[in-house]
N, C-alpha and C positions, 0 to 999 in steps of 0.2 A: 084551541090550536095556538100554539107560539112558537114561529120560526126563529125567531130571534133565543128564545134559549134553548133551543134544539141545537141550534149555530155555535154557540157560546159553548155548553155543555162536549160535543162535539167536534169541535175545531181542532183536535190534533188529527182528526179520525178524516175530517172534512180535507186539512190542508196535504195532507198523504196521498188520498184520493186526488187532489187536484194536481197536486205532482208527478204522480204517476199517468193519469190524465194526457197532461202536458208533454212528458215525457216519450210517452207511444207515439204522440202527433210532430215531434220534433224531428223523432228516428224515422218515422215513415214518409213524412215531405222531404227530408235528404235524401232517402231512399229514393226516392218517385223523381225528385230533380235530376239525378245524377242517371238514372236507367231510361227514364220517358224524354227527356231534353235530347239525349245522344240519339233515342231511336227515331226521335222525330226530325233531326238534323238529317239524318242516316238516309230516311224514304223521302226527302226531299224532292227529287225529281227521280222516285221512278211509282207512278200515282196505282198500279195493278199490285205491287206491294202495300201501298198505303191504304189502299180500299182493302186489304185482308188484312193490316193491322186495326185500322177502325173500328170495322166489324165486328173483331175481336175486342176490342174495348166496349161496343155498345151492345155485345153478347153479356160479359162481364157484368155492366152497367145492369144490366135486365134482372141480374141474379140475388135477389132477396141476400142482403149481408148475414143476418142469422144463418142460412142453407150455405153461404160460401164459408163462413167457417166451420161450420158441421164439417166439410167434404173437407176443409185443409185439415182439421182436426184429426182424422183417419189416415189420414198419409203419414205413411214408417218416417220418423226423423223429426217430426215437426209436433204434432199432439197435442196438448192441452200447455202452449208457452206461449212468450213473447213475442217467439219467431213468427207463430202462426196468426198472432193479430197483425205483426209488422205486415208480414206480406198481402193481408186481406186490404190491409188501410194501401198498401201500395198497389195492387190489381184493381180496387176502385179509383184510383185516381189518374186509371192508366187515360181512360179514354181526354176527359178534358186538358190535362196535359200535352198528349200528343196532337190532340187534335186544333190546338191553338197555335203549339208551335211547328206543324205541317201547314195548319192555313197562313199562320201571319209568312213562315219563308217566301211562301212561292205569291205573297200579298205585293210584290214592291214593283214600282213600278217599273216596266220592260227600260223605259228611257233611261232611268238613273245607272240600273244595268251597265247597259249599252254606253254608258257615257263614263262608267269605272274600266270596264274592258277598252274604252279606249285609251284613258291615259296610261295603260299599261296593265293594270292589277287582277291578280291569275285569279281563277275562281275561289281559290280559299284567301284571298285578300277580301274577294266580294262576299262570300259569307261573311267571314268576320270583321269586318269595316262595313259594310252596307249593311247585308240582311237584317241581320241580327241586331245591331242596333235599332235599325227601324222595327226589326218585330219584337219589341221588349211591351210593349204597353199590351199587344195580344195575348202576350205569354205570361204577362204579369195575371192578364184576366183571368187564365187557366190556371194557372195553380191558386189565386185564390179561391175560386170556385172549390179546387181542388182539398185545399187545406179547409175551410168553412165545413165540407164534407166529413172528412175525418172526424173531426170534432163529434161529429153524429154518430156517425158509424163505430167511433172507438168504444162508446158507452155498449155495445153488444159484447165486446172484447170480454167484456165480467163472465162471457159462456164459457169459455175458454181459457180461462184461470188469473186474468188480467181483476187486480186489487184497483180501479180508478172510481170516477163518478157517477158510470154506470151501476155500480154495488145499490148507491143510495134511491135510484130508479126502481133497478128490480127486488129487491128484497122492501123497499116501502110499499109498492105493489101489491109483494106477496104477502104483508105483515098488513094491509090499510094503513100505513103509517101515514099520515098526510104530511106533517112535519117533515119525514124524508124526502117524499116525494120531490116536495116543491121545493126542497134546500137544492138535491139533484139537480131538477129541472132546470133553476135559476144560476145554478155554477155553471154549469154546460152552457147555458143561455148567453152567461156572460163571456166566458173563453172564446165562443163563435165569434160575439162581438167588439173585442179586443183584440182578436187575431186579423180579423178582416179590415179593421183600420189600420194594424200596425203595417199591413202586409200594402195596403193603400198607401200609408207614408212613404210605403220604403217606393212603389212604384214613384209618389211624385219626386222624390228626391232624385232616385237613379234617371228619370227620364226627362229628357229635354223637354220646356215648353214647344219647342218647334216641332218635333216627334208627334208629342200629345195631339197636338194641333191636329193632324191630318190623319188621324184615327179615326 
C-alpha cells in the first residue's frame, strides 16, 4: 500500500474531485443561508408555525441521505444532476439552521428589548440593531454544524451523477482499492476540518468579544 503515489500519480483526478467537492458545498450553504435565515427570521414570533417548521426539519434530519436522493432523483425536472444534490445538501441543513436562528431570536433578553422600544426604535430597528446582532454567535453555531454536514452528505451526491470525492469512497469500496479508499477518506477528513475553522474565524472576527461573552 502507498498513498503517497496513488496521490502523486492521481492528483489531477484527486484536485477535480476536491473541486467539485468544494464546489456543491459552497452552492448549497448559500442556498441554505439565504432560504433557512429568512424563514427562521419570518416564525419568529408565531412558535405553532415554528413547531411545524422544526418538525419538518427533524422529519428531513431522520431520512437516510442515500433514500433522499433516491426520491429527489425520480421527481420530473431534477434527476440524475446538480440540481438534485444542491437541494439534498440544502433540506439537510434545513433543521440546524432554522433552528439556531429561531432559538438564538427570541434568546434576548425581555429587558434590552424593552429598553430599545423605549428610546424610540420600531420593531424592525429591534430585529436588526438588537436581535440579530446578539443572535450571531447561535447562528454562527448552526450553520457550522450545518456546512461540516454537507461535507459528509456531498460524498453520496457520486449516486446521482456528482464527479467529487465521494467517486474515490465508493468505487475503492467497490474495487478493495485501499489506496482510494483512504486518499478519499482523508480529503473529505480534511475539507470538514478546514471548513470548520475557517467558518470559526470568520465567527470570532464578525463577533464582538462582548456578544461572545454571554453566550
Amino acid at each position: 500500500m502507498n498513498i503517497v503515489n496513488y496521490f502523486i500519480k492521481q492528483s489531477d483526478k484527486i484536485f477535480q474531485y476536491t473541486v467539485n467537492h468544494i464546489s456543491l458545498i459552497l452552492i448549497g450553504i448559500t442556498c441554505s443561508l439565504i432560504l433557512w435565515v429568512s424563514i427562521g427570521i419570518a416564525i419568529r414570533n408565531h412558535s405553532r408555525l415554528a413547531n411545524i417548521v422544526l418538525g419538518a426539519g427533524s422529519f428531513i434530519m431522520s431520512v437516510p441521505s442515500i433514500s433522499l436522493y433516491g426520491i429527489l432523483m425520480v421527481i420530473p425536472g431534477l434527476g440524475i444532476s446538480r440540481k438534485s444534490a444542491v437541494i439534498g445538501l440544502v433540506l439537510y441543513s434545513m433543521l440546524p439552521i432554522i433552528r439556531n436562528v429561531y432559538t438564538a431570536l427570541n434568546s434576548t433578553d425581555p429587558a434590552i428589548i424593552e429598553a430599545a422600544r423605549g428610546v424610540g426604535m420600531t420593531s424592525k430597528d429591534v430585529l436588526w440593531k438588537i436581535r440579530l446582532p446578539m443572535a450571531l454567535p447561535i447562528i454562527f453555531a448552526g450553520v457550522r454544524v450545518a456546512v461540516v454536514m454537507m461535507v459528509g452528505v456531498a460524498t453520496l451526491a457520486v449516486y446521482i451523477g456528482e464527479k467529487n470525492l465521494g467517486r474515490l469512497l465508493t468505487h475503492g469500496i467497490e474495487r478493495t482499492y485501499t489506496e482510494m479508499i483512504i486518499t478519499g477518506a482523508i480529503m473529505v477528513s480534511l475539507i470538514a476540518i478546514v471548513i470548520d475553522y475557517i467558518m470559526g474565524y470568520i465567527q470570532e472576527r464578525l463577533v464582538s468579544p462582548g456578544l461572545k461573552n454571554n453566550v
